[in-house]
N, C-alpha and C positions, 0 to 999 in steps of 0.2 A: 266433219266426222263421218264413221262410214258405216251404215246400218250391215252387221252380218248374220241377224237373226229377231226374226217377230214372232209374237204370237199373241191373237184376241182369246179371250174367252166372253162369250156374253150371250143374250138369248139368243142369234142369232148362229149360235154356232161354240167351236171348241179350237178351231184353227185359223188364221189368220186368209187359208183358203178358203173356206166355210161364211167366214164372214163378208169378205169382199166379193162373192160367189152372189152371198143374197143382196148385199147391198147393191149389184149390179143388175141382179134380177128385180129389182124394185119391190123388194121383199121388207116389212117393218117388224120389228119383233114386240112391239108394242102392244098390250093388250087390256082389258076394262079390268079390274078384280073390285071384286065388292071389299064392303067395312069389315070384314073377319078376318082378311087376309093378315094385318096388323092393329088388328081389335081398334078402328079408326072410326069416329063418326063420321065420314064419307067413304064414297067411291072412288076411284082414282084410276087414271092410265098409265101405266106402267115399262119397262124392260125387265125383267126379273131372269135369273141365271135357274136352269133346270139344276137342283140342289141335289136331286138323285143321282142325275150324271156326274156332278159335279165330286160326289161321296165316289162313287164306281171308279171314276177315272184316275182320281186321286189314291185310292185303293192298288192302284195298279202299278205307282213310283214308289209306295212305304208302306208301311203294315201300322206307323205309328199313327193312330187318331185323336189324338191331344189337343188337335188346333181348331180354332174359329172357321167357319164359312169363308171369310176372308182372307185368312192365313193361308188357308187350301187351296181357294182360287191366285194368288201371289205367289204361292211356289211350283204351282202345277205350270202357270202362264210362261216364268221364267225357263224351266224345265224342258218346257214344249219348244222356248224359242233357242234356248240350248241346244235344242235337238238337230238346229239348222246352223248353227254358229261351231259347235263342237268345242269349246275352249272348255280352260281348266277352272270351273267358278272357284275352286277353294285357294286360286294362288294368289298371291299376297299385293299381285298387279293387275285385281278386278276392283274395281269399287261398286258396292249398291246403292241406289237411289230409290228409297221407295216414293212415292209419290199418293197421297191418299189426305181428304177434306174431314174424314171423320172416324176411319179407321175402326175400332170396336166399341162405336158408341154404346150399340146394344148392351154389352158389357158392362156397363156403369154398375149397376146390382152385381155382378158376379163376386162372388164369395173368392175369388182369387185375384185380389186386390189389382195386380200387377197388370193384366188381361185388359183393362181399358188404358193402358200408355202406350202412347205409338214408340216409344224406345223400346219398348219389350216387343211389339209387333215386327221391327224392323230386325230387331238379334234375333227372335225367334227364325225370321227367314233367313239372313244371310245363317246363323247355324246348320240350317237342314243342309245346307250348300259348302257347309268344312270353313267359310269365311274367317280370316282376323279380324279384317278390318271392320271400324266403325262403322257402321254405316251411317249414310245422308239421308236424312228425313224432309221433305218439302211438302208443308200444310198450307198454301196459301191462297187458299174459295176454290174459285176453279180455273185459275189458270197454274192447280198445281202443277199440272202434265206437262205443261211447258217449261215452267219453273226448273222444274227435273232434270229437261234434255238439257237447259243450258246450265244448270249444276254439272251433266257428266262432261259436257262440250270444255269447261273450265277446269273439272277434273284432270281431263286427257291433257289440256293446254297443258298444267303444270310439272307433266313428265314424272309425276308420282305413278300412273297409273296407265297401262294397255289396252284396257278395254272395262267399260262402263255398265252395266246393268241397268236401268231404269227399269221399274213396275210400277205401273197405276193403276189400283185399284180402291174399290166403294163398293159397298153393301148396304140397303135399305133397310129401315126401321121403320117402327112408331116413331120413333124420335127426329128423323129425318125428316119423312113426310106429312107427320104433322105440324115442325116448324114451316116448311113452306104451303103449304094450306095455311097455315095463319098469318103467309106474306099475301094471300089470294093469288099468289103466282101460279097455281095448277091449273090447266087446261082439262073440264072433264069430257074429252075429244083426244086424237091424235091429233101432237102440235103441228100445227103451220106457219114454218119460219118463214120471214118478209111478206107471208100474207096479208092483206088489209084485214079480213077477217082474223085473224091468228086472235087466241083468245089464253095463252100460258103457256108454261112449258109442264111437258113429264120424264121425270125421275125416270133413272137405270141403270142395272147395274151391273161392273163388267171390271174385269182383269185383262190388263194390257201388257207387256214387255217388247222391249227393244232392247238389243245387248250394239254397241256402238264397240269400234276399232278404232287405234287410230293410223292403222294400215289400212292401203289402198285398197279397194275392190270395186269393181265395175257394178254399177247400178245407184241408185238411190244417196244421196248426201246431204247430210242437216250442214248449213255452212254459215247462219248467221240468226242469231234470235236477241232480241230486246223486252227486256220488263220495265214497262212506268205507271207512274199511280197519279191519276192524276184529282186526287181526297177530293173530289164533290161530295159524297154523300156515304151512309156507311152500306146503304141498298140500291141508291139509283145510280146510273151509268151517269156520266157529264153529259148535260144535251147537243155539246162541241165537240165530243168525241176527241178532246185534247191529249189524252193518256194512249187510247189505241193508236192515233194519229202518229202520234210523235216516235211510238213503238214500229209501225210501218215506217215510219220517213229512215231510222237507223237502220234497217235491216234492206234497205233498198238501196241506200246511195250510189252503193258501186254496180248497179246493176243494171240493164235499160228493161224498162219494165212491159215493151213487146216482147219481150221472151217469157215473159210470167202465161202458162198455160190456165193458172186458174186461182183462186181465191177458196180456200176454207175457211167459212168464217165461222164465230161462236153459232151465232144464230138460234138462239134457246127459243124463239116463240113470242117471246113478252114484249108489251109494247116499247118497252123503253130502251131495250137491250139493242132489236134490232133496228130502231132510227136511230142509235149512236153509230153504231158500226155502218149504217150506209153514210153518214155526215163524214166518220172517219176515211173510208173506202175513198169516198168523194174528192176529199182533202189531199189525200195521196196519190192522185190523177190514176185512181187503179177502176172510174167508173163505167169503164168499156171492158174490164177480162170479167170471163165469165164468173159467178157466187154461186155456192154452194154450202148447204146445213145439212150438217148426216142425225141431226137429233132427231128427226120423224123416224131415224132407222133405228136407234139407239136410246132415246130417250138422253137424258141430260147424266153421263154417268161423271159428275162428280170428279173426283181427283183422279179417276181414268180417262177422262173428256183427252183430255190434250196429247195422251200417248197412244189412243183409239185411233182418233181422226186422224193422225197423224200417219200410222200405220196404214190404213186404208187408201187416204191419200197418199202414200207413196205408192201403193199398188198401183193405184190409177194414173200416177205416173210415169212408172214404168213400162204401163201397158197405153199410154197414150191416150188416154181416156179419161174425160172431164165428165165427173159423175151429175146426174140432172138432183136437182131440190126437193126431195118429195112432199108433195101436199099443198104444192106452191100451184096460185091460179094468176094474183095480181099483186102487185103492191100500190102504195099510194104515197111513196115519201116526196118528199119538195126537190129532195137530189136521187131520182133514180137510179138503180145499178143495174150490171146484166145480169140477173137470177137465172140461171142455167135449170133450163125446162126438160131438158131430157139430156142420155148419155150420146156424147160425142165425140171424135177424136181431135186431137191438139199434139203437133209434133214438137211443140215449142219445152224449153228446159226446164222451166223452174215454175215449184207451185208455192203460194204465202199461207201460213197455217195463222191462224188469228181465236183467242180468247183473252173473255173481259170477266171479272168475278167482285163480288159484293166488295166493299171496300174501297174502291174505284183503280184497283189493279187492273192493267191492262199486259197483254202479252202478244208478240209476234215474231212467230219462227218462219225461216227461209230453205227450201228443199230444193237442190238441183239433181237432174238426173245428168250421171255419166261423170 
């Protein structure tokens, strides 16, 4: 499939330039906020979206203000990546995919019943956009964002459809981040993926869009993704890393895997997440290309994770450039990988996009340039 249009929103920015600008600059948008921020008995490190700009920016595509923080950041994202793509969203041969872990949970209390269903989240957007069609909704932990691209990727297969929409987006709560403080999953630090030190992950939050064709165009191409669950547990990873495994061994066959420039992996921080994924890495003879975790840039954004990284890493792609780890010093696993220490170039084709999510879902998507 053929990306002809991105765009991030998240703290690090508002444009898909912006974001890949600081992520290069070794820029984290990560920050400490104290217990008032969502009235929480701890502190926490965070990504959180500037909600001012977010009001202002939005302000300037509609006058209407009826929708969620969420809804705003979803169709502002989409909008923005339109702006590069230039198609017709309201014709009857776009399909949308929203992609989102929790959608309006905040919402649960709201006196407008409706407001906490992700089916009313998903018609509300494809409406601002003139849409028919139903749209595709994909909830599933966090490797919704991937789930997505290979919903449109299968979309586009069936010749129902011209061009695909994907949005991933997550908004932080109380509700959010105090069930994971009550997994002790938070890190009250900036996380450090495949560190030996690393001590949890942190939450963030962010609106993503990719609009895909299934006409040619030069540059960037999602050409193969696999989802497997391999049920260990309904929170730990499998210590065999069987699920990611099997999800890379599909998406490589036909490839020779020296051309692979670089590895995106989940890389949340937590102990358990990131020794599955090096067993996995291991397993699919991928432990010589360089690793990379953009969550010290981004924190953990949720059912945006997969269409974030994703976007980024195609830049870096494009631009020949294998982005370094941040916050990384050592690791200590029994099967080591190349954790990429700094920004480098790499003229090689293709990069492996990889997330795993509670459940024991596993996901991996395959990106060729050219």
């Amino acid at each position: 499939m053929n990306i002809i249009g991105t765009n991030i929103i998240s703290s690090l920015g508002f444009t898909t330039d912006e974001n890949f600008g600081a992520v290069k600059k070794g820029i984290s948008g990560l920050k400490h906020y104290g217990v008032k921020t969502f009235d929480l008995p701890e502190a926490f490190v965070a990504s959180l979206i500037n909600k001012e700009k977010l009001n202002d920016e939005f302000a300037i595509i509609t006058s209407i203000n009826n929708y969620t923080n969420l809804e705003k950041a979803a169709i502002l994202s989409i909008n923005s990546a339109n702006n590069e793509a230039k198609i017709d969203l309201s014709n009857d041969r776009v399909i949308f995919i929203l992609s989102t872990t929790k959608g309006n949970v905040d919402s649960l209390d709201d006196k407008n019943v409706n407001r906490k269903f992700l089916w009313n989240t998903a018609n509300l957007i494809v409406d601002f956009f003139k849409n028919k069609n139903t749209p595709i909704i994909v909830s599933n932990a966090c490797v919704s964002g991937s789930a997505a691209q290979v919903a449109a990727m299968r979309a586009l297969q069936s010749g129902k459809y011209d061009y695909a929409v994907v949005a991933g987006v997550d908004f932080l709560s109380k509700f959010i981040i105090s069930g994971f403080q009550s997994l002790k999953a938070l890190s009250p630090e900036p996380c450090k993926p495949f560190d030996k030190s690393r001590t949890g992950l942190n939450l963030g939050e962010a609106s993503a869009s990719i609009i895909f064709s299934k006409e040619g165009v030069n540059g960037v191409r999602f050409i193969a993704g696999a989802i497997r669950n391999d049920s260990n547990h309904i929170s730990a990873p499998s210590p065999t890393g069987d699920g990611s495994f099997r999800a890379l061994r599909n998406i490589l066959e036909n490839i020779d895997i020296k051309d692979i420039s670089f590895v995106n992996a989940h890389g949340t921080s937590t102990p358990y997440n990131d020794a599955m994924e090096t067993v996995a890495i291991t397993r699919a003879g991928l432990a010589d290309v360089p690793v990379n975790s953009l969550k010290a840039f981004f924190g953990h954004t949720l059912g945006a994770a997969g269409v974030l990284e994703s976007i980024v890493s195609m830049r870096a792609l494009e631009e020949m450039t294998v982005l370094k780890s941040l916050n990384f010093t050592e690791q200590e696993f029994e099967n080591p990988i190349n954790i990429s220490i700094e920004n480098h170039t790499s003229d090689k084709k293709y990069f492996v996009k990889m997330l795993s999510g509670l459940g024991g879902v596993n996901a991996a998507l395959l990106f060729s340039r050219g």
